[in-house]
C-alpha positions in Angstrom: 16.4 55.2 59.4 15.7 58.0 62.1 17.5 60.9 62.9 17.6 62.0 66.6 15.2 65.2 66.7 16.4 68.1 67.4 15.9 69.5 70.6 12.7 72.2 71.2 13.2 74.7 74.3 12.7 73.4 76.6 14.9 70.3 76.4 17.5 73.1 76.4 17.2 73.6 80.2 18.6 70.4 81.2 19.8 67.1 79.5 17.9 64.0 79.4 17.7 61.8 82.8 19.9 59.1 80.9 22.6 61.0 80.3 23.2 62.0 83.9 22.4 58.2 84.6 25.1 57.1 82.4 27.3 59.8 83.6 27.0 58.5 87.1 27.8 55.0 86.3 30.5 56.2 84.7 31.9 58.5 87.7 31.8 55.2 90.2 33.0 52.6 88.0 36.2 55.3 87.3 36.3 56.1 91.4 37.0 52.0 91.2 39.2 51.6 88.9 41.6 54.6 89.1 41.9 53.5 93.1 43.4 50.9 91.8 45.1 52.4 88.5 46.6 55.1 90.2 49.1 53.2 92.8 49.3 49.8 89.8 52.5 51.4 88.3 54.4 52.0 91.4 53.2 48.5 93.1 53.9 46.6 90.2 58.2 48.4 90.5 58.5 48.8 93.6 56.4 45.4 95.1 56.6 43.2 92.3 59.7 44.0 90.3 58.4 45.3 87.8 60.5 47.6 84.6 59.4 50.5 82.4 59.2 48.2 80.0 57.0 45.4 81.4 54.7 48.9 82.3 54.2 49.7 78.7 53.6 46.4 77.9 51.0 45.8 80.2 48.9 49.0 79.5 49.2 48.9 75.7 47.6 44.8 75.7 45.4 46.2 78.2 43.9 49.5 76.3 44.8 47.7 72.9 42.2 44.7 74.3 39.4 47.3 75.3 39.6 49.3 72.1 39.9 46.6 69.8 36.7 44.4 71.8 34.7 47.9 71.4 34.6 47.3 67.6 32.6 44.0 67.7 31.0 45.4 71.1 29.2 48.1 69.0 28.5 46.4 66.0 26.5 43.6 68.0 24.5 46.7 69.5 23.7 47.8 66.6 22.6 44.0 65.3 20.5 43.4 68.1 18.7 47.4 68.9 19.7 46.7 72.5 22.7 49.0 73.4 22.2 49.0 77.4 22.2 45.0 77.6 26.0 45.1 76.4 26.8 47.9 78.6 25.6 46.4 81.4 27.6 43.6 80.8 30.7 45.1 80.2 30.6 46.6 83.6 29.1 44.0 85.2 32.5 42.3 84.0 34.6 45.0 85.3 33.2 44.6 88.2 33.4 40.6 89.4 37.0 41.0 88.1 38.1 43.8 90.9 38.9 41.4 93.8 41.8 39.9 91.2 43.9 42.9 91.6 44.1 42.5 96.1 44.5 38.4 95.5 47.1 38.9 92.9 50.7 38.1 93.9 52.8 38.0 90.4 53.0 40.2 87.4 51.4 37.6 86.1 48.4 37.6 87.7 48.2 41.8 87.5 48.3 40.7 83.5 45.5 39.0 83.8 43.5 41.0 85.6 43.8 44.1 83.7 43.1 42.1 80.5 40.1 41.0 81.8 38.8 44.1 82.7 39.7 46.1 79.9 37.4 43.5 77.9 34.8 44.3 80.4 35.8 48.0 79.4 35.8 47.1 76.0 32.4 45.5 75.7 30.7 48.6 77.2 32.2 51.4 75.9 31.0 51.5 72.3 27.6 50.4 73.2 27.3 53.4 76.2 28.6 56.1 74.0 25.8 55.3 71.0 23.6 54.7 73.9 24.5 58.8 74.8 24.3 59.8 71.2 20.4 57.9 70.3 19.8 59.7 73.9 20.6 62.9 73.6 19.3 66.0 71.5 21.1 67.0 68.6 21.5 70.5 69.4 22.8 69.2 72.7 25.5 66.4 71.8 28.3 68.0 72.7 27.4 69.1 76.0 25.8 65.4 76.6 29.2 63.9 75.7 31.1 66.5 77.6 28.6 65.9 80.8 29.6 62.3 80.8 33.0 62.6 80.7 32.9 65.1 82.8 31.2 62.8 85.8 33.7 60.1 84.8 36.5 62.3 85.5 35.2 63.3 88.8 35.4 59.5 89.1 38.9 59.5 87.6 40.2 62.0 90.9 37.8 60.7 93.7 39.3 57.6 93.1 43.2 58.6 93.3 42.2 61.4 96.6 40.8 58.1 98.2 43.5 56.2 97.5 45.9 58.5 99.1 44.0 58.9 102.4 43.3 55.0 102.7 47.8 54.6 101.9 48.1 57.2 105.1 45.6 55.3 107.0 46.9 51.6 106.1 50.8 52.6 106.3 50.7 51.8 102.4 49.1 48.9 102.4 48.3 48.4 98.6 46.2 45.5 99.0 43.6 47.3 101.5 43.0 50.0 98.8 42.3 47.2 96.0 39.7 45.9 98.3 37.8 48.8 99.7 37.7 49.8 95.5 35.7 46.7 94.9 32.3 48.6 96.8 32.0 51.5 93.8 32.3 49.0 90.8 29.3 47.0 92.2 27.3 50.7 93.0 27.8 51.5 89.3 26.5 48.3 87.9 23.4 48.9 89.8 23.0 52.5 88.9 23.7 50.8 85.0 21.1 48.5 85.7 18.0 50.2 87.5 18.5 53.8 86.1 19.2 53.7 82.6 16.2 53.3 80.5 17.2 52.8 76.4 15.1 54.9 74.1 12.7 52.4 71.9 14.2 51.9 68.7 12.3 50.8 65.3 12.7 47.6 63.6 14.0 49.4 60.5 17.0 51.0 62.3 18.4 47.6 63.3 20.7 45.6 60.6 19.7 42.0 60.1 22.6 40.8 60.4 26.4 41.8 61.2 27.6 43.3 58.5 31.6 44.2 57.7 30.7 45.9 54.3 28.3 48.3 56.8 31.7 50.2 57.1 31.2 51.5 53.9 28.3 54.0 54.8 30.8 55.8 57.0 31.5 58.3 55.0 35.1 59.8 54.4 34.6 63.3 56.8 34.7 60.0 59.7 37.4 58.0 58.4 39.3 61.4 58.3 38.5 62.2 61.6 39.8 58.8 62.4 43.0 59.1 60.7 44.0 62.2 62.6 42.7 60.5 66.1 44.8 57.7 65.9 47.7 59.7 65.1 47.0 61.7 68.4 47.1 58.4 70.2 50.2 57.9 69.2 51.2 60.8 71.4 48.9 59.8 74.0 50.5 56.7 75.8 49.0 55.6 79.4 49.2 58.0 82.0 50.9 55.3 84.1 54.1 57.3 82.6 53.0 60.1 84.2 52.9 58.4 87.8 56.5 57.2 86.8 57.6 60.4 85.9 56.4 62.5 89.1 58.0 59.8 91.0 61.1 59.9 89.0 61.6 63.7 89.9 60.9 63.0 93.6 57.2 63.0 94.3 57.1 60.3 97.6 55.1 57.0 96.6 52.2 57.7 99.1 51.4 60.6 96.8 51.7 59.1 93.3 47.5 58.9 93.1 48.2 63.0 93.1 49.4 62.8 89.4 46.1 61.4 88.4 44.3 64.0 91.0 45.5 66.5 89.1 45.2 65.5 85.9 41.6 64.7 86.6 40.5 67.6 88.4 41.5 69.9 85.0 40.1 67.3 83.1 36.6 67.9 85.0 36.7 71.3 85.1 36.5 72.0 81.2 35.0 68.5 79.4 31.9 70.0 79.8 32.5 73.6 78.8 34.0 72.5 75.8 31.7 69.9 75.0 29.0 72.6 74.9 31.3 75.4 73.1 31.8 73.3 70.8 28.2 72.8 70.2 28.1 76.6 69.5 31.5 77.1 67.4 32.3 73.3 66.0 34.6 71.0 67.2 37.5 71.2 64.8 39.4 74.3 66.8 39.0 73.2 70.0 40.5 69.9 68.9 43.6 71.9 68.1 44.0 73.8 70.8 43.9 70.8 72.9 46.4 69.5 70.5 48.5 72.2 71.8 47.9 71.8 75.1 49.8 68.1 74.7 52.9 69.9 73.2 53.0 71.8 76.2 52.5 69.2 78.6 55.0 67.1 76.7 57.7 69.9 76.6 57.7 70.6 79.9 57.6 66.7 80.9 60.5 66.4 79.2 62.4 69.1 80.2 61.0 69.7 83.8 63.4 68.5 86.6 60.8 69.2 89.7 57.7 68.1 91.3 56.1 71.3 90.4 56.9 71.7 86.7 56.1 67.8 86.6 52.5 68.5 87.9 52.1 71.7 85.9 52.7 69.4 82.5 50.2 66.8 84.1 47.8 70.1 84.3 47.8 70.7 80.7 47.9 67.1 79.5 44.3 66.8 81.6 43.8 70.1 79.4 44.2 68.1 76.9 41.8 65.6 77.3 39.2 67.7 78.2 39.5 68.9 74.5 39.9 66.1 72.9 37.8 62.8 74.2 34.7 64.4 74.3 35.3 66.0 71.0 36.2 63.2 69.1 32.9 60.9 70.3 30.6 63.6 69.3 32.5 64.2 66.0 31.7 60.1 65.6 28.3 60.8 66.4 28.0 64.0 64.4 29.2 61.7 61.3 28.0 58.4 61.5 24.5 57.1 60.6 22.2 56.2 63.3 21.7 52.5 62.6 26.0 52.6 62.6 27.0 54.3 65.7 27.8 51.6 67.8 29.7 50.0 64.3 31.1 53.4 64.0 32.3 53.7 67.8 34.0 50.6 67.4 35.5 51.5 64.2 37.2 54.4 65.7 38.4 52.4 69.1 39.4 49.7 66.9 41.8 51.9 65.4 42.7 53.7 68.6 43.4 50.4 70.3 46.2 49.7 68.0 47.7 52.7 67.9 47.6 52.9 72.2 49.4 49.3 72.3 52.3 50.7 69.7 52.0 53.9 71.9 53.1 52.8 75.3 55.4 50.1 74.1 57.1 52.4 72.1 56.9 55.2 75.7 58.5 51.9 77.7 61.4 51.1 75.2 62.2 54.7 75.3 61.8 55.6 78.9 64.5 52.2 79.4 66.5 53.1 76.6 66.9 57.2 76.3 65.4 58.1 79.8 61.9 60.0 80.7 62.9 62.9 78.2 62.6 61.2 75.2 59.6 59.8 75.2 58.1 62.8 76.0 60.1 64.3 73.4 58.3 61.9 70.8 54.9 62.5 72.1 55.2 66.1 71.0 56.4 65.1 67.9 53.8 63.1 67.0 51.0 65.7 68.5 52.9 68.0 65.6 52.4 65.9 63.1 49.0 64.9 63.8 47.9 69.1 64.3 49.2 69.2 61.0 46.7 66.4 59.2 44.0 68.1 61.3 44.9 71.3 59.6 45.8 69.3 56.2 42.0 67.8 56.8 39.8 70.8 57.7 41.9 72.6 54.1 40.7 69.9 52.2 36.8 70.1 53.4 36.7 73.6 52.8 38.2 73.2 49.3 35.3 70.3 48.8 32.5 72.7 50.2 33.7 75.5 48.3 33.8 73.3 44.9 30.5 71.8 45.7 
């Protein structure tokens, strides 16, 4: 097995061209999809007759499908030593299935369409993010993680900005913005396909065969980190609850793609910031403090009966994010083998697809049953207790490195 070198000097001065590529295709495939994403909860109740419920039900089969895909997605790329063929695929998928979402005129269809592109989503993601971690520097992993998602999440409130000015310019017409979302999906598939070049691997790094016993090798500082992930996306349902909540405290439907505007735009501003401190200072304290950040948000979710308190917890939960996503997947690639990143991606969304289908069903029942305020309520109290196994984890490492 090889290990990624580290990085000399001058590979300090700027991350690798693939990186940025992948960062890009990232940014327009997100500018696509949260056109889209970011009106979906509000046209599916207010054109389609659509409940709370139905919501959660519909984004936890759709993220459960991606994640759980992304653990035989990344497996296979490590199998066959080609991680950019599956990416490409996956958003080559995502992409042919974008005109569903304008033609669709049930619930049912909607369903369809998002499970078929959260498969798309699925097969790609594992495979990408190995892709960034056999690309970039060791030294530099952080930042190359954080550099990605921070593109993607310039994607992630392009794509709601755009949304809002084509709504004002169409008198709402949802349908229009579907279509005109379609033309970034295809641009990233060919940035995916002519500008991403996969570093040569060696026959030795690639398993003969698929392997579930390869889990094995991951050893237990991953399956921790794992453990306290999932718990976190327990807290984390879809952010289609945010969009219901602004509304629900009186933000007009032609500016519901503002939730994920601001979200986004926080979420931007300090992925890559905290990517690279955490390169510096390690990952485990940032993670809580962006643990905290969720309580917060959460709190004043719940609690908040304006626009502007309902936009200031949508601030911190992009907070959040921005200390959290990057974080994890370069704590996965920090811990994981070489020849098992892609296993070990899919591992970990495996596990984060399960808990995100519980997640928002569970935010649904809630929000129909108990109102808005309790399932924010829960959402901090499951952020509590899963600060506490990070804290409960990082004691137990330090009592292992001090007996060792």
């Amino acid at each position: 097995m090889t290990e990624t070198p580290p990085a000399d000097p001058k590979s300090r001065a700027r991350l690798p061209r693939g990186i940025w590529a992948l960062g890009f295709v990232s940014m327009f495939m997100d500018i696509s999809s949260e056109m889209i994403h970011a009106l979906l909860p509000i046209y599916l109740v207010t054109v389609l007759g659509a409940s709370a419920l139905t919501i959660g039900f519909i984004e936890g089969i759709a993220e459960a499908t991606a994640n759980i895909t992304k653990i035989f997605s990344g497996a296979l790329s490590d199998w066959l030593g080609h991680r950019k063929l599956l990416t490409a695929l996956g958003y080559g998928l995502a992409a042919i299935t974008k005109p569903i979402f304008p033609l669709a005129g049930t619930v049912g269809w909607v369903v369809a369409a998002r499970f078929i592109d959260r498969i798309g989503k699925g097969i790609r993601d594992a495979p990408r993010d190995a892709l960034v971690a056999d690309l970039a520097p060791a030294d530099l992993r952080g930042a190359s993680f954080g550099l990605r998602q921070a593109l993607d999440t310039i994607g992630a409130f392009v794509g709601p900005l755009a949304a809002i000015a084509l709504m004002a310019l169409s008198s709402d017409n949802f349908r229009f913005v579907f279509w005109i979302a379609i033309v970034p999906a295809f641009i990233a598939l060919a940035v995916m396909v002519f500008a991403v070049n996969e570093p040569v691997r060696h026959q030795a790094d690639i398993k003969p065969w698929l392997r579930f016993a390869d889990a094995k090798r991951l050893p237990r500082r991953f399956w921790t980190m794992v453990g306290v992930a999932t718990i976190l996306t327990l807290a984390r349902f879809s952010e289609a609850f945010l969009i219901l909540r602004s509304q629900n405290v009186g933000l007009p439907i032609a500016l519901a793609p503002a939730v994920m505007v601001v979200m986004n735009i926080v979420y931007a501003l300090a992925a890559y910031p905290a990517g690279a401190l955490s390169d510096r200072i390690g990952r485990e304290g940032l993670l809580a403090v962006g643990m905290a950040c969720l309580i917060v948000a959460d709190l004043i979710l719940a609690l908040g009966a304006t626009v502007t308190l309902a936009m200031l917890g949508v601030a911190f939960w992009g907070l959040h994010m921005a200390l959290t996503q990057g974080l994890f997947a370069s704590l996965v690639a920090d811990t994981a083998p070489q020849d098992l990143r892609g296993t070990a991606f899919g591992v970990f969304n495996f596990a984060g697809g399960v808990a995100m289908l519980i997640a928002s069903v569970l935010a649904g029942g809630l929000w129909d049953a108990y109102g808005p305020a309790a399932t924010y309520l829960a959402g901090a109290a499951f952020t509590v207790v899963a600060l506490i196994a990070l804290a409960v984890s990082q004691r137990g490492s330090q009592l292992t490195h001090s007996a060792g």
